[in-house]
MMTF fields as JSON, N, C-alpha, C and O atoms, coordinates in Angstrom:
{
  "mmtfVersion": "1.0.0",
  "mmtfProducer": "UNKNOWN",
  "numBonds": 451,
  "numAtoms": 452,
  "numGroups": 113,
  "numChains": 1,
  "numModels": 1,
  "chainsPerModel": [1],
  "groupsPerChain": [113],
  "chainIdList": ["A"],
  "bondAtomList": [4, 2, 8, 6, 12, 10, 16, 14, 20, 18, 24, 22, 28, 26, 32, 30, 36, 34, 40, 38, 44, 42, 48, 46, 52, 50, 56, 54, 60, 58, 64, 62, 68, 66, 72, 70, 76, 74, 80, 78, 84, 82, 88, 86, 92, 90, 96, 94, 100, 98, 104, 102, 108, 106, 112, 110, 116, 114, 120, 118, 124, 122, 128, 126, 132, 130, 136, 134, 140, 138, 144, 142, 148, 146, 152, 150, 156, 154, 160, 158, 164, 162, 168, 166, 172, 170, 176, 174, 180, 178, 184, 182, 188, 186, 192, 190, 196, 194, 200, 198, 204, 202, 208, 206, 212, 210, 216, 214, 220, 218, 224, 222, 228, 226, 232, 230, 236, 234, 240, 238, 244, 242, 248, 246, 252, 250, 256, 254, 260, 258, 264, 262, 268, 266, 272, 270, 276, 274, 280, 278, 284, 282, 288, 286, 292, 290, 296, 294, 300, 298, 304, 302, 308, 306, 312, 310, 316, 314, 320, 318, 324, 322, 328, 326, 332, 330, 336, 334, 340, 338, 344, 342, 348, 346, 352, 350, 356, 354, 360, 358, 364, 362, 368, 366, 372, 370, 376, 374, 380, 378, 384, 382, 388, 386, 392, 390, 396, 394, 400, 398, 404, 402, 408, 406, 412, 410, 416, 414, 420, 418, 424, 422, 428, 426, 432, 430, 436, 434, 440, 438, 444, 442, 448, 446],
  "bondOrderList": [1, 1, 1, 1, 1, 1, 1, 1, 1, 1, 1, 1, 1, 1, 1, 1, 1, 1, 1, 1, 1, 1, 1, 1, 1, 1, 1, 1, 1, 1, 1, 1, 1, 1, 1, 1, 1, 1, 1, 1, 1, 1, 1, 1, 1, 1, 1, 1, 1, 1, 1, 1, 1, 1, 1, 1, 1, 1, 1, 1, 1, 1, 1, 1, 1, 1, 1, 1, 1, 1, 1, 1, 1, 1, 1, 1, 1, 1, 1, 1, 1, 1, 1, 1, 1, 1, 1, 1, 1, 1, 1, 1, 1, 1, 1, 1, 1, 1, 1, 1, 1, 1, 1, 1, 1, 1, 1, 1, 1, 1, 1, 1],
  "groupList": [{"groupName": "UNK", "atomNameList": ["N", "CA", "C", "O"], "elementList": ["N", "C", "C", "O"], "formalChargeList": [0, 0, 0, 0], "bondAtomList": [1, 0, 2, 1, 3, 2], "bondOrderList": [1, 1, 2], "singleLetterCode": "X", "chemCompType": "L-PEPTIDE LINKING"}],
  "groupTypeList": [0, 0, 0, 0, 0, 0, 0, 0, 0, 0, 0, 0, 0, 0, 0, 0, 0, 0, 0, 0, 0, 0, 0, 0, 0, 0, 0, 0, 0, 0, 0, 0, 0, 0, 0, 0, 0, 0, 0, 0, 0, 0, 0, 0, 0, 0, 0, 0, 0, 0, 0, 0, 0, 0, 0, 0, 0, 0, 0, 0, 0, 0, 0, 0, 0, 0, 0, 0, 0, 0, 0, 0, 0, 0, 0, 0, 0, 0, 0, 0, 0, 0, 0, 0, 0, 0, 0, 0, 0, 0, 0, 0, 0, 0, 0, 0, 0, 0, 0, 0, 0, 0, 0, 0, 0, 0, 0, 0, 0, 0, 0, 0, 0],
  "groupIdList": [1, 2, 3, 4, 5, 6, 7, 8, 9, 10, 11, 12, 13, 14, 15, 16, 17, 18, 19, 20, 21, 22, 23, 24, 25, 26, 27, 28, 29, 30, 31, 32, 33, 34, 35, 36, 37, 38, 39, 40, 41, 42, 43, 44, 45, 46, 47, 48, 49, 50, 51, 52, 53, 54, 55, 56, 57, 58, 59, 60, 61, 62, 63, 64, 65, 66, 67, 68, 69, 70, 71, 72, 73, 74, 75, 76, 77, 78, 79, 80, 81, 82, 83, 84, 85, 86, 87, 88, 89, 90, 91, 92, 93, 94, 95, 96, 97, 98, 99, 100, 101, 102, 103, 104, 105, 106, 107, 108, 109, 110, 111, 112, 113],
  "secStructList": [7, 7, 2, 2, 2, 2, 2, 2, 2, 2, 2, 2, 2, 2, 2, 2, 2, 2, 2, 2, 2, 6, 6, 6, 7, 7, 7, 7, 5, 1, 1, 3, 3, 3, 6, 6, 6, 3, 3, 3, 1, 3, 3, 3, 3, 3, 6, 6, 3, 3, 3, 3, 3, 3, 3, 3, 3, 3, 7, 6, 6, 1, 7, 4, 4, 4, 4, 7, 7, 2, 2, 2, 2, 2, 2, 2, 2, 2, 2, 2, 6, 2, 2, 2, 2, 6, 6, 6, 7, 7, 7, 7, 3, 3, 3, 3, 3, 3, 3, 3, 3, 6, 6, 3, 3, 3, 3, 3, 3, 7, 6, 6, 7],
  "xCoordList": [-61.136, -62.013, -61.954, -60.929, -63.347, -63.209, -62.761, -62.64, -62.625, -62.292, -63.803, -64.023, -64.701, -65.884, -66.26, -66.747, -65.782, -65.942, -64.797, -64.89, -63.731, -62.564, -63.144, -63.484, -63.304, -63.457, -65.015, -65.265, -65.395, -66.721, -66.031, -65.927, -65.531, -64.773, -64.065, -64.546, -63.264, -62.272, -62.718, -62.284, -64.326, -64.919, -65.504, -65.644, -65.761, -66.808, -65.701, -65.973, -64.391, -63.369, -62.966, -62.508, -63.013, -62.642, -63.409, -63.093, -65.397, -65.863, -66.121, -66.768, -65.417, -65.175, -64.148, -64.204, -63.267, -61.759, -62.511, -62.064, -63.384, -63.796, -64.503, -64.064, -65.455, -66.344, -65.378, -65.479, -64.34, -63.818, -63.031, -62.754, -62.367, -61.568, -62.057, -61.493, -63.691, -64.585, -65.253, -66.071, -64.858, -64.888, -63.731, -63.84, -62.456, -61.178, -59.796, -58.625, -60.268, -59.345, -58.297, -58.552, -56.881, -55.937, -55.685, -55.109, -55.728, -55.72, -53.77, -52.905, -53.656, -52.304, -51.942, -51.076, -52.678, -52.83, -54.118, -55.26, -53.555, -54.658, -54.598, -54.048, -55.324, -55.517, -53.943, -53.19, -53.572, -52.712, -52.641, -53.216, -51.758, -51.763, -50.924, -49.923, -51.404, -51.12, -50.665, -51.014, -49.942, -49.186, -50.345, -51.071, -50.653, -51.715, -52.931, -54.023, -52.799, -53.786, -54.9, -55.916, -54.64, -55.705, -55.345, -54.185, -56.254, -56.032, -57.058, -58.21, -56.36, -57.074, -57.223, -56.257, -58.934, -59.052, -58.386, -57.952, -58.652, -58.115, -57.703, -58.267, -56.377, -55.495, -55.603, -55.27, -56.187, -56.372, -55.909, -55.368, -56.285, -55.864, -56.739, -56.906, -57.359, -58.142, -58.014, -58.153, -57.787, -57.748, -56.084, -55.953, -55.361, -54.209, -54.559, -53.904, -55.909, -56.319, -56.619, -57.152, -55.82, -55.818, -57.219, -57.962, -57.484, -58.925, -58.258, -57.659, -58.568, -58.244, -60.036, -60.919, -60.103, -61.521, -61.574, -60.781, -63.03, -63.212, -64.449, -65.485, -64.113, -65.661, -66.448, -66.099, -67.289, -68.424, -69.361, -69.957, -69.833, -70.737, -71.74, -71.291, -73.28, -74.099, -74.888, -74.919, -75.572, -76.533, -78.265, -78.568, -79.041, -80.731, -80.431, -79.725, -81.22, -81.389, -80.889, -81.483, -79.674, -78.8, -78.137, -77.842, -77.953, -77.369, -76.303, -75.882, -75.47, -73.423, -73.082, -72.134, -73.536, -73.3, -73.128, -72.154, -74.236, -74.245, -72.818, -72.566, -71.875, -71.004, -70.215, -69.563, -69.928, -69.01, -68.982, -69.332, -68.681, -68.965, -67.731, -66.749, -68.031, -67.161, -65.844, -64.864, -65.73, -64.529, -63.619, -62.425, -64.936, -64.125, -63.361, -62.151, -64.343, -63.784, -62.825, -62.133, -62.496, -61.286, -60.066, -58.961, -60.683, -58.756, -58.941, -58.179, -59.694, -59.312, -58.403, -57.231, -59.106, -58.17, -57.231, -56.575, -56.574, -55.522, -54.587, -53.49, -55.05, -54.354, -53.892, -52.758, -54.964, -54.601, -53.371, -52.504, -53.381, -52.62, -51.063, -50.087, -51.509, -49.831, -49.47, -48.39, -50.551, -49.674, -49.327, -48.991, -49.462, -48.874, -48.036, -47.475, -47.979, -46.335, -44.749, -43.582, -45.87, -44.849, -44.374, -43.372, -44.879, -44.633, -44.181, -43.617, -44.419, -43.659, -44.646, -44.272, -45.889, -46.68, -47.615, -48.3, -47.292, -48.351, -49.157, -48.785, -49.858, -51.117, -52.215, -52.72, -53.04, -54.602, -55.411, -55.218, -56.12, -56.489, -57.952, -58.132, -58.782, -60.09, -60.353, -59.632, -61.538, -61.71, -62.942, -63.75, -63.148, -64.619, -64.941, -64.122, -66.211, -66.571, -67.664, -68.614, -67.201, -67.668, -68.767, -68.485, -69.966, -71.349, -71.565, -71.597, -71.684, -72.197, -73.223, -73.163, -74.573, -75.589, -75.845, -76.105, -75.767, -76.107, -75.129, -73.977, -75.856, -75.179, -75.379, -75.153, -75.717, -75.682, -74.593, -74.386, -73.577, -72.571, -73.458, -74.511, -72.624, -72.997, -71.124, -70.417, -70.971, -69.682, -70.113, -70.659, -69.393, -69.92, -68.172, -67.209, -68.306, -66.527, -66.766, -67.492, -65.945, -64.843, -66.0, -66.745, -66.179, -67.395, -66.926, -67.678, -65.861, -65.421, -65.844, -65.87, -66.294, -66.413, -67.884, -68.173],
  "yCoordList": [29.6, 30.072, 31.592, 32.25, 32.149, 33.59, 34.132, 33.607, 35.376, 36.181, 35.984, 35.426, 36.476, 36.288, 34.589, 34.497, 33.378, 32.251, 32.004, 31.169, 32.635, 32.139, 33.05, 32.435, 34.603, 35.012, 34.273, 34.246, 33.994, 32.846, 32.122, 32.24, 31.401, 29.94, 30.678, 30.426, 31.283, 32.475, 32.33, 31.911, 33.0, 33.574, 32.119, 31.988, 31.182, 29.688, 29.457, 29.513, 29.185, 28.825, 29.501, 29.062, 30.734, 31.428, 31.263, 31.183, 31.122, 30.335, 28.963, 28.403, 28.702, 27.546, 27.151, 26.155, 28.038, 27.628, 28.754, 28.498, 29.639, 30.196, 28.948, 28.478, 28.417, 27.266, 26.046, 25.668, 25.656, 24.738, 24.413, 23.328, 26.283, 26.971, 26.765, 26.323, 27.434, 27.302, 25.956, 26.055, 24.692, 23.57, 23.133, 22.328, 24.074, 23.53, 23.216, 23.369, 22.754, 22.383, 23.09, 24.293, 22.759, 23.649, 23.783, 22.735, 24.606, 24.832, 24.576, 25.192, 23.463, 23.36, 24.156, 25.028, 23.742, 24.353, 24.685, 24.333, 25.549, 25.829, 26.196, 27.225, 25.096, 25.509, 24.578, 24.985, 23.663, 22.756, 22.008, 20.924, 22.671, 21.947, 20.524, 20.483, 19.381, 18.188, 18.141, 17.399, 18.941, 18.535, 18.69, 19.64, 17.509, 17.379, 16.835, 16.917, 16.161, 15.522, 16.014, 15.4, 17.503, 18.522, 19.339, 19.407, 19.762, 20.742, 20.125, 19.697, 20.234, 20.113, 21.484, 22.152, 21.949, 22.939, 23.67, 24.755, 22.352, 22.417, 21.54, 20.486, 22.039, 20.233, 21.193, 22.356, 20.182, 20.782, 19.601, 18.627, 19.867, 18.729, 18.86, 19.96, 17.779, 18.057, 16.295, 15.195, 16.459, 15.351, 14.413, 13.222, 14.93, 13.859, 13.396, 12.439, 13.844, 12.6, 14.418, 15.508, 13.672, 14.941, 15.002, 14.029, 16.255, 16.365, 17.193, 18.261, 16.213, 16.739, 17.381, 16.61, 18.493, 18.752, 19.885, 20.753, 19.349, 19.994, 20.588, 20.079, 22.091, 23.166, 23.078, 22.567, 23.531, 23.218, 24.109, 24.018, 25.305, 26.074, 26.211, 25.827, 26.85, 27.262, 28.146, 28.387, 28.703, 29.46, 28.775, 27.592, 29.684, 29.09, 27.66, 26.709, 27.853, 26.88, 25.773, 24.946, 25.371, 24.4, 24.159, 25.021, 22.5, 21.944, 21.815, 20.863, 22.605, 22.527, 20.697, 20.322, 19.89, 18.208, 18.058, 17.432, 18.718, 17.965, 18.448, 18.13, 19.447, 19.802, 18.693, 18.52, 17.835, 16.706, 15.795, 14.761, 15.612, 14.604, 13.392, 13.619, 12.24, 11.027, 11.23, 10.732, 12.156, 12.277, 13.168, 13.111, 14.288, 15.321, 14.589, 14.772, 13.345, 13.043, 12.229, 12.262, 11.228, 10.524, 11.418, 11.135, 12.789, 13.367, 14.142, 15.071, 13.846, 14.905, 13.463, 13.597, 11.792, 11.122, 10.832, 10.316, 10.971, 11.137, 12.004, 11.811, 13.233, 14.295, 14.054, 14.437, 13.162, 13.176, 12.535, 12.78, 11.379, 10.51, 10.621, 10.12, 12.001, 12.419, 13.201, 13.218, 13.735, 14.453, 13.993, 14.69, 13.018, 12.232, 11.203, 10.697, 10.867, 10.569, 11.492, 11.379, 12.518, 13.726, 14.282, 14.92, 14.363, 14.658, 14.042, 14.527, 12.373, 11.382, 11.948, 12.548, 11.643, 11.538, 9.508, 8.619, 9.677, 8.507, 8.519, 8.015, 8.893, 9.463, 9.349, 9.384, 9.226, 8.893, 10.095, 11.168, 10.291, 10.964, 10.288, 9.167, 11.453, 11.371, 12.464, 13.462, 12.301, 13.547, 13.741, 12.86, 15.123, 15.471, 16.804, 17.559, 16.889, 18.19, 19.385, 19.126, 20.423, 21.449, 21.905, 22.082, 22.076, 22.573, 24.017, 24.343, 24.659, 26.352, 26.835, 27.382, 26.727, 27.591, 28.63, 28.338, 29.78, 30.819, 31.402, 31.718, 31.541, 32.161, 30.537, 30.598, 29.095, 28.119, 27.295, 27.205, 26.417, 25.396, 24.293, 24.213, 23.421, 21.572, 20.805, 20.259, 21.087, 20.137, 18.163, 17.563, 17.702, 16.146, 15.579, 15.838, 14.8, 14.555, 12.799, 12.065, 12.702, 11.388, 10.888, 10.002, 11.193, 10.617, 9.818, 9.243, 9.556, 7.858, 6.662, 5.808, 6.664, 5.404, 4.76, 3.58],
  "zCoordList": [-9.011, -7.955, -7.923, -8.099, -7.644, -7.829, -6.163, -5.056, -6.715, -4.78, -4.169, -3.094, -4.942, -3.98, -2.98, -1.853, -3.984, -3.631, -2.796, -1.897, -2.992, -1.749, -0.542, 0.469, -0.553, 0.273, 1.527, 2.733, 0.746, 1.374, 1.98, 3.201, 1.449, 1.791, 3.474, 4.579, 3.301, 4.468, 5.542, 6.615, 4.914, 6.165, 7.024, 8.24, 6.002, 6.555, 7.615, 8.814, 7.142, 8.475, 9.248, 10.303, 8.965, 10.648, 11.501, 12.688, 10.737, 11.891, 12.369, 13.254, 11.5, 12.038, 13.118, 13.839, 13.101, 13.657, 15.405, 16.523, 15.23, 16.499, 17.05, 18.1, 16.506, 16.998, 17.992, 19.16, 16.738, 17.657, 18.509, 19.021, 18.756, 19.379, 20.977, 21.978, 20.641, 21.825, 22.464, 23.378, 21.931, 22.046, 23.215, 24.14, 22.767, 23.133, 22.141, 22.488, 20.87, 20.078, 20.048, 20.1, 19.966, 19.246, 18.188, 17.895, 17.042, 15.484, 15.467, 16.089, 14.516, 14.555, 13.05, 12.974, 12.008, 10.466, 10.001, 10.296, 9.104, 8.38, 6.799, 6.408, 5.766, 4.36, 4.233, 3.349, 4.873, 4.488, 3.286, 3.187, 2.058, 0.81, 0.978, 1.694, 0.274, 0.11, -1.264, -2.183, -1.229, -3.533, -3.827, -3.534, -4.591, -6.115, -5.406, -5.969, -3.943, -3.263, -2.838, -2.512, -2.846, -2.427, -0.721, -0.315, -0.093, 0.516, 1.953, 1.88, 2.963, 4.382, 5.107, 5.478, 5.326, 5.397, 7.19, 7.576, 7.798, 9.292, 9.994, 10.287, 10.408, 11.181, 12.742, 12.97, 13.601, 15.166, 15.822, 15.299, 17.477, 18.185, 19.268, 19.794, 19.685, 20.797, 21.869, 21.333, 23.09, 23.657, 23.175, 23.461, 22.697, 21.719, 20.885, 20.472, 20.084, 18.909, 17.828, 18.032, 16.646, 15.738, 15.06, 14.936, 14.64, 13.849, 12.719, 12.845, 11.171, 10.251, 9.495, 9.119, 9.47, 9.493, 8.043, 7.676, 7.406, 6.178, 6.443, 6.872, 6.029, 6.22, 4.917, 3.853, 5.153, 4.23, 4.394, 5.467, 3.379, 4.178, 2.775, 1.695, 2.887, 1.83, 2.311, 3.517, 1.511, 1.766, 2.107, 1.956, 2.5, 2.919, 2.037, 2.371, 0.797, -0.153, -0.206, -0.899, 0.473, 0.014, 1.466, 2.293, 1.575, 2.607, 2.558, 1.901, 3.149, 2.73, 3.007, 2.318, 3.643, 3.373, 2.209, 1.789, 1.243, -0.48, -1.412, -2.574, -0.342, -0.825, -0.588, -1.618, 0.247, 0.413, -0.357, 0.213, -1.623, -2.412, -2.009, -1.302, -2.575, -2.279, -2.807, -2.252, -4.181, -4.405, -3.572, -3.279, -3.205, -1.99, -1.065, -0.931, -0.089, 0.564, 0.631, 1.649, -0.477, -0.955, -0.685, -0.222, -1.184, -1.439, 0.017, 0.281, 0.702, 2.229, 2.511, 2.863, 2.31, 3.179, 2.92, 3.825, 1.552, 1.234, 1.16, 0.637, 1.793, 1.96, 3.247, 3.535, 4.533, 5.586, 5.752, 6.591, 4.545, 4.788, 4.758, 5.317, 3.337, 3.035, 4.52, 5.109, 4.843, 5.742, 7.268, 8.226, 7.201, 8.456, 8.492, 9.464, 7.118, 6.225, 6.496, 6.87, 5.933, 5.744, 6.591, 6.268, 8.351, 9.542, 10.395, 11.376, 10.083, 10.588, 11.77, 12.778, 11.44, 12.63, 13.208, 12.701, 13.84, 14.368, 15.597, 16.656, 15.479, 15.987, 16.246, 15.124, 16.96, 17.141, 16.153, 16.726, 15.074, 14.405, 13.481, 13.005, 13.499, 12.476, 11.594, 11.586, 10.709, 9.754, 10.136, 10.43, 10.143, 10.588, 9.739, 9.214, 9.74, 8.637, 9.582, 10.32, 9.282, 9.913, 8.876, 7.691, 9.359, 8.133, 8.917, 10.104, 7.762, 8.051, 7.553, 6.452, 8.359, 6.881, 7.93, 9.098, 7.497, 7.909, 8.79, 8.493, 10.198, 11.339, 11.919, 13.128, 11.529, 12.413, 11.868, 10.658, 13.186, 13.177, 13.569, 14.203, 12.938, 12.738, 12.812, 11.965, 13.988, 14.068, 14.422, 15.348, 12.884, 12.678, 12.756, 12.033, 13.853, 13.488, 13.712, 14.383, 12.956, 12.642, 11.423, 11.84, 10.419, 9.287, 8.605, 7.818, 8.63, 8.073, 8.074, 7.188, 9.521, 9.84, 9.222, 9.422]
}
């Protein structure tokens, strides 16, 4: 990944983490590596029920959703999974994805189901 594409990436979650800040959430992590499982871009908490949440952002042209591919989302839930293994958490928890095009937010949570 280049600096220009991480630094994108940076910027998609800080606004993201303002958005859901202003929701209420508490940001517990952030950019949480899972080993080999991959990476959860934001672990928050809102209400007692955790939100393990993946940003997603694009430009005009392109709908940051088409960035979520099935394999993406396999390894977010297995990342979730390690990491509530790994914390010896048991918990009320969902995964939800934050979309960024432009200057506009699209908070979609619990997309599992």
């Amino acid at each position: 990944m280049d600096n220009s594409t991480r630094e994108k990436g940076n910027q998609a979650e800080g606004i993201a983490i303002s958005y859901i800040e202003n929701l209420g959430f508490k940001v517990i992590e952030r950019n949480y590596y899972a080993r080999k499982l991959g990476e959860i871009d934001i672990i928050a908490v809102d209400k007692g029920i955790w939100h393990f949440i993946e940003v997603k952002s694009a430009n005009r042209e392109f709908e940051p959703i088409y960035n979520l591919s099935p394999t993406k989302l396999r390894r977010i839930i297995n990342s979730t999974n390690y990491y509530l293994k790994k914390k010896n958490l048991d918990v009320a928890f969902c995964i939800d994805v934050v979309l960024i095009r432009d200057s506009s937010v699209e908070f979609l949570e619990n997309i599992t189901i």
